[in-house]
Z-matrix of the N, CA and C atoms (Angstrom, degrees):
N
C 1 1.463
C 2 1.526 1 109.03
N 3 1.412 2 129.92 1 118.95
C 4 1.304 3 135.98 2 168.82
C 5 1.554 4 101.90 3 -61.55
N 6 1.664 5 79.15 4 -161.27
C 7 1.696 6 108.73 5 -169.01
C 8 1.629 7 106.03 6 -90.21
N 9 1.122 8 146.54 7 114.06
C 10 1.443 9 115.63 8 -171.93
C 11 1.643 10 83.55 9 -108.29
N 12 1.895 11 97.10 10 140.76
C 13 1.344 12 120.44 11 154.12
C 14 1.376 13 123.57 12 -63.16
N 15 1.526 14 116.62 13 125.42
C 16 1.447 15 109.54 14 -179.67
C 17 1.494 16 124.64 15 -133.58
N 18 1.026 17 160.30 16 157.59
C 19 1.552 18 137.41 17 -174.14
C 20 1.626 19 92.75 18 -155.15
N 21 1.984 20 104.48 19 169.69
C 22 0.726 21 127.11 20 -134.17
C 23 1.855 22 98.38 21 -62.36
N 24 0.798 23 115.32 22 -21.08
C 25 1.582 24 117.37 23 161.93
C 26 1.377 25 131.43 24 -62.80
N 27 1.305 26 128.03 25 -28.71
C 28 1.468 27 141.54 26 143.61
C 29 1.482 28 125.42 27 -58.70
N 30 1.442 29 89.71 28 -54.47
C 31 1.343 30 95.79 29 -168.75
C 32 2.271 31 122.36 30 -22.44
N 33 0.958 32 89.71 31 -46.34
C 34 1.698 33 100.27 32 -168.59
C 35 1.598 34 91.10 33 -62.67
N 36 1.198 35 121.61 34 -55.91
C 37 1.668 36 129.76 35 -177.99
C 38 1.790 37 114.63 36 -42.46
N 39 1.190 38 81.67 37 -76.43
C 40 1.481 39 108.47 38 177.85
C 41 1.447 40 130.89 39 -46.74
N 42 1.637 41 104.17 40 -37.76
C 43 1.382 42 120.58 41 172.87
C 44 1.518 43 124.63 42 -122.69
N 45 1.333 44 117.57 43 -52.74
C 46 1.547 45 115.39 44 -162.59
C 47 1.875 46 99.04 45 -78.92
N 48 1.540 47 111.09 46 -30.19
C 49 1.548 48 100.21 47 177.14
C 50 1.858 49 103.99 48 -97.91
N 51 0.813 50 85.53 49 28.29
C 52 2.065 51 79.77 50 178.18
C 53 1.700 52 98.14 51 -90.95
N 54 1.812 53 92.26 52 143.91
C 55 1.623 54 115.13 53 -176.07
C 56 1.516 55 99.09 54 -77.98
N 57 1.420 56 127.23 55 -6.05
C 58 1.373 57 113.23 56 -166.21
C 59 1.609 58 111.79 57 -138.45
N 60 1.567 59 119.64 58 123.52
C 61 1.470 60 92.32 59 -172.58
C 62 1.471 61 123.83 60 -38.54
N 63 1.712 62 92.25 61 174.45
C 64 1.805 63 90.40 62 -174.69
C 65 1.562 64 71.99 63 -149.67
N 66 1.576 65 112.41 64 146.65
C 67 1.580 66 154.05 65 103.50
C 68 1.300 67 133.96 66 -8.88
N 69 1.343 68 137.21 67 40.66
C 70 1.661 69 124.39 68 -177.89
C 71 1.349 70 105.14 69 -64.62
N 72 0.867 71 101.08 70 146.76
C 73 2.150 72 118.28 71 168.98
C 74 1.141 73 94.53 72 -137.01
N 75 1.533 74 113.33 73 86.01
C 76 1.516 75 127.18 74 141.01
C 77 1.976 76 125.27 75 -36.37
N 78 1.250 77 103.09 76 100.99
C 79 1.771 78 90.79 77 -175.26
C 80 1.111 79 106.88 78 -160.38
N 81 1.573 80 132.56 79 -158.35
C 82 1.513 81 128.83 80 -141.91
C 83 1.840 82 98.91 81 -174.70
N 84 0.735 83 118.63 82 162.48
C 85 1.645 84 131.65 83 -161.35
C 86 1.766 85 93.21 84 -91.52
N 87 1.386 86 103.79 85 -47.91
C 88 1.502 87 114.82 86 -161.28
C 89 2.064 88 106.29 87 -75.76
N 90 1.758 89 96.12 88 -20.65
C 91 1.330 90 98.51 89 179.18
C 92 1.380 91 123.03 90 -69.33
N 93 1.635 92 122.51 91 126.92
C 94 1.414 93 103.20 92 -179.55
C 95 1.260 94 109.66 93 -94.80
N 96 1.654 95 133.76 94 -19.61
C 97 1.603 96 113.07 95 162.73
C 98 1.546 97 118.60 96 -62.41
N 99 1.123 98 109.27 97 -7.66
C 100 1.343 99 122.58 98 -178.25
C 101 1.612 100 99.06 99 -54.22
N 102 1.297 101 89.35 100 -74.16
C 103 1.896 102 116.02 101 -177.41
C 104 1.396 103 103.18 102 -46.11
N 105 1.350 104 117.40 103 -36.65
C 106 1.757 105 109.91 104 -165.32
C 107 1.752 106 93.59 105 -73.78
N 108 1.020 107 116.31 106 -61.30
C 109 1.641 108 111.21 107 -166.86
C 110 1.541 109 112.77 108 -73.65
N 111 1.376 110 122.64 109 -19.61
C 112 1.535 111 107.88 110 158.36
C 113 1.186 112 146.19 111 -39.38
N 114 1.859 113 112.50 112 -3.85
C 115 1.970 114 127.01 113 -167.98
C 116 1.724 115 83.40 114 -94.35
N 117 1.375 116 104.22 115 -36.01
C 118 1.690 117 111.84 116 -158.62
C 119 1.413 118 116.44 117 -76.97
N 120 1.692 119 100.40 118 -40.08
C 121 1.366 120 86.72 119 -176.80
C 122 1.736 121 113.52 120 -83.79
N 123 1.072 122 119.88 121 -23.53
C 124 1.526 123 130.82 122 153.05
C 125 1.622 124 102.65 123 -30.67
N 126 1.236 125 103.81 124 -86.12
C 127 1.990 126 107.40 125 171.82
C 128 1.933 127 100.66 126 -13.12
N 129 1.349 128 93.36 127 -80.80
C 130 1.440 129 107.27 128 -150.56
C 131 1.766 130 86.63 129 -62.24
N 132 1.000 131 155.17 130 -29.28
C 133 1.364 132 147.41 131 143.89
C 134 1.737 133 126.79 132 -4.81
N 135 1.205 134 80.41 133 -51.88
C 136 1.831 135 107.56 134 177.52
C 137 1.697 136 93.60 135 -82.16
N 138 1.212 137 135.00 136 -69.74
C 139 1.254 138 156.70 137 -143.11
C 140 1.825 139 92.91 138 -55.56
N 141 1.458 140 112.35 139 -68.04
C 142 1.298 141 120.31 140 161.77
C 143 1.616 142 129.24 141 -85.50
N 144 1.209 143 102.49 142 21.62
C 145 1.472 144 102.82 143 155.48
C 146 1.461 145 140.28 144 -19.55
N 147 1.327 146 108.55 145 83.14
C 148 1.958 147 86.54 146 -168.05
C 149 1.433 148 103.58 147 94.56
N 150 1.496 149 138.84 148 27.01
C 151 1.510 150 146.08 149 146.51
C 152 1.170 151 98.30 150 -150.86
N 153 1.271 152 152.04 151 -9.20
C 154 1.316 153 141.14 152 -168.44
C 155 1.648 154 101.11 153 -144.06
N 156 1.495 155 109.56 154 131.81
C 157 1.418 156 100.73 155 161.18
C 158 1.282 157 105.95 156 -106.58
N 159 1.805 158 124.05 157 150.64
C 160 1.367 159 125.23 158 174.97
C 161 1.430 160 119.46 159 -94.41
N 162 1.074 161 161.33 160 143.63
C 163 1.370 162 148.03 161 161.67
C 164 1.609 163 106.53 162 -149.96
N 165 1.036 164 99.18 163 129.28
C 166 1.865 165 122.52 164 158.75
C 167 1.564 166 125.63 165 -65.68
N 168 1.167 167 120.35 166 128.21
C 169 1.359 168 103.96 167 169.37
C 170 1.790 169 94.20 168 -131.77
N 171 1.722 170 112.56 169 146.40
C 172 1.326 171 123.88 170 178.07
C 173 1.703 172 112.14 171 -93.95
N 174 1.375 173 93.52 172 112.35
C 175 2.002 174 92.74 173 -161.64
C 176 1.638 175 99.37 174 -74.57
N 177 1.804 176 115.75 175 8.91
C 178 1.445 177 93.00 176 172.75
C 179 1.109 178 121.21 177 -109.56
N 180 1.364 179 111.68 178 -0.65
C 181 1.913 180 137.60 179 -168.64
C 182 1.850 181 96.43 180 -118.33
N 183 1.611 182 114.83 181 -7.67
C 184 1.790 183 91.42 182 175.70
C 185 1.738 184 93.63 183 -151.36
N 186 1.211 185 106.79 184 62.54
C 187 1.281 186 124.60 185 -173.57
C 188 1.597 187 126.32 186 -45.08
N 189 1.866 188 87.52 187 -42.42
C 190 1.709 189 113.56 188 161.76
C 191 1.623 190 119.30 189 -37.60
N 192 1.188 191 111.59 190 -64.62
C 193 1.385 192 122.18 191 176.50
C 194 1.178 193 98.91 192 -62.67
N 195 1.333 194 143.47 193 -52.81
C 196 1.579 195 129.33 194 -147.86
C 197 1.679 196 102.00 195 -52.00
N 198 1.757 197 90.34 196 -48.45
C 199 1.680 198 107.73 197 -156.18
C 200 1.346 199 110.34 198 -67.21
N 201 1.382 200 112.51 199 -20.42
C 202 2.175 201 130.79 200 -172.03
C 203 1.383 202 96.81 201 -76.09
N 204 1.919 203 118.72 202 -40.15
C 205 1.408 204 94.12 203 176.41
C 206 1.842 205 126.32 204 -113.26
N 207 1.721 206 92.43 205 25.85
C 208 1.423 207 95.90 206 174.13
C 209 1.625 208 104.07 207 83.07
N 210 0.866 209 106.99 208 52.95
C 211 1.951 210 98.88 209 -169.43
C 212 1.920 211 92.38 210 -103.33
N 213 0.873 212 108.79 211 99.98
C 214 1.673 213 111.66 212 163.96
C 215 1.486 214 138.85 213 -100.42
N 216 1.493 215 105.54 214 -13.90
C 217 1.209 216 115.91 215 160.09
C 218 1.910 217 109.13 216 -143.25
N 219 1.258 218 109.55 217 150.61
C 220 1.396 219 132.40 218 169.49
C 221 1.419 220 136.91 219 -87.56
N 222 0.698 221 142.83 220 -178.73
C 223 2.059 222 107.24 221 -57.58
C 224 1.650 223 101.43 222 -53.11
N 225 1.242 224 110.42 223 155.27
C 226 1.429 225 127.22 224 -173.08
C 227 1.544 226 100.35 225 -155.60
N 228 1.363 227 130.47 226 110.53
C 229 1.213 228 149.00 227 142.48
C 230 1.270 229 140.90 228 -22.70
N 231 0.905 230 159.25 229 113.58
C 232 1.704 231 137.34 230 -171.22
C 233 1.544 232 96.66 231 -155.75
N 234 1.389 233 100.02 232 108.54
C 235 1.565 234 112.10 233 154.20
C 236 1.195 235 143.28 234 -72.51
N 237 1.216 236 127.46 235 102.48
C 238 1.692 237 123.76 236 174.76
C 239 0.893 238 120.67 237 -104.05
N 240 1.609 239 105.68 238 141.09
C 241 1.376 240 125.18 239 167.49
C 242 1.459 241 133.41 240 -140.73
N 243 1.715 242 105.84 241 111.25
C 244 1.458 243 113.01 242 -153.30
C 245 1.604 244 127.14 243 57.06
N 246 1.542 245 91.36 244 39.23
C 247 1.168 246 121.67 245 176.29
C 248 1.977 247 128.21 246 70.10
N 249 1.074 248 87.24 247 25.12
C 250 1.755 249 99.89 248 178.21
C 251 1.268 250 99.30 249 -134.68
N 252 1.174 251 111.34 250 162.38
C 253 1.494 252 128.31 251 -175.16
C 254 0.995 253 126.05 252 -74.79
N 255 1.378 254 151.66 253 104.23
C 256 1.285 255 126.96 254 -135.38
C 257 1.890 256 98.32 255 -132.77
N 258 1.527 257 114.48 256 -21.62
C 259 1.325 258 109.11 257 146.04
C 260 1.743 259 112.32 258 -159.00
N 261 1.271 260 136.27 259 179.01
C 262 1.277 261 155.37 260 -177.40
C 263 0.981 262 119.23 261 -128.49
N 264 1.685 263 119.88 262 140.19
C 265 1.820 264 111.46 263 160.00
C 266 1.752 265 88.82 264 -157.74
N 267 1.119 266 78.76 265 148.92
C 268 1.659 267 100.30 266 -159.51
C 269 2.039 268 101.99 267 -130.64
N 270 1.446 269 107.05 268 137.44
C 271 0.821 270 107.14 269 -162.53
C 272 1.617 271 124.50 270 89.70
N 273 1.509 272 131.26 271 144.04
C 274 1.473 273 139.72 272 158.52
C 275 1.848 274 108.33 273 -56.88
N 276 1.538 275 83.92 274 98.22
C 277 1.928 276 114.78 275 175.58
C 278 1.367 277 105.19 276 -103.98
N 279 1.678 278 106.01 277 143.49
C 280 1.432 279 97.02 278 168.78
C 281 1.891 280 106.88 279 -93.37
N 282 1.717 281 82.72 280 165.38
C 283 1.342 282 103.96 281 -179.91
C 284 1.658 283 124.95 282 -13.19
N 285 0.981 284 105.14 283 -58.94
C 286 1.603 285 131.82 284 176.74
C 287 0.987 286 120.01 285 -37.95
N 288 1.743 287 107.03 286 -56.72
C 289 1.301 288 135.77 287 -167.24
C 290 1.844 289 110.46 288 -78.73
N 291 1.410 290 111.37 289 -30.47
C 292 1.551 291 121.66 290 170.07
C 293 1.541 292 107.79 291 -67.53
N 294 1.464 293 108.16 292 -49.82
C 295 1.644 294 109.57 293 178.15
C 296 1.060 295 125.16 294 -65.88
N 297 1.194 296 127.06 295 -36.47
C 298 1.178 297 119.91 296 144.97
C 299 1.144 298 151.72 297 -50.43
N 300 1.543 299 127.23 298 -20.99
C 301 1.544 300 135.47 299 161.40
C 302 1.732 301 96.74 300 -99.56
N 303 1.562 302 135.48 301 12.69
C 304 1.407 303 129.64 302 151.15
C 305 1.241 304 111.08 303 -73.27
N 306 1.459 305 113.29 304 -50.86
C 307 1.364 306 133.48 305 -143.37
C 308 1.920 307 80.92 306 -80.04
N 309 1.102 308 110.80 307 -60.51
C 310 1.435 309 119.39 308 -151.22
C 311 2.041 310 89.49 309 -63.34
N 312 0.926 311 120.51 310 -47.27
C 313 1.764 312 124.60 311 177.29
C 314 1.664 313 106.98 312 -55.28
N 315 1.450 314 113.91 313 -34.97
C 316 1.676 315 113.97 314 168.15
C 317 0.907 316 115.67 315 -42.49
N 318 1.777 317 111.14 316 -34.52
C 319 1.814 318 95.20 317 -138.02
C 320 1.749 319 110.48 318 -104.06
């Protein structure tokens, strides 16, 4: 299962009523930590396959959402679960450091 792209028109579908956590990666074309953690969170896509959904949102094409959850700098993370936030990480993290605030939002 990839990354699915979603914007401020999905968003409610896709994320706040989903049965299964979800993954946002808040980010931007022009961002280059953006670009660095995009191979990873793809990886971890596969990794939680079937417990985690992944999705992208572009904070310059779904601006609405950026501003609803306070997103001020990029890439910034936000985990939900059963539609609340259940953790964040902000900034280019390694691998480790994402699985661990997934793993820890599972439980």
């Amino acid at each position: 299962m990839a990354v699915t792209e979603i914007t401020d028109a999905t968003f409610e579908a896709e994320v706040t009523k989903s049965n299964t956590p979800v993954l946002v990666d808040f980010w931007a074309v022009w961002c280059g930590p953006c670009r660095m953690i995009a191979p990873m969170v793809e990886e971890l896509s596969k990794e939680y396959a079937g417990k985690v959904k992944f999705c992208k949102v572009n904070v310059d094409d779904n601006n609405e959402t950026a501003v609803q959850f306070g997103i001020r700098s990029i890439p910034t993370l936000l985990i939900f679960k059963n539609g609340q936030i259940a953790g964040q990480v902000i900034g280019a993290v390694s691998k480790e450091r994402l699985k661990a605030e997934i793993d820890s939002a599972l439980r």
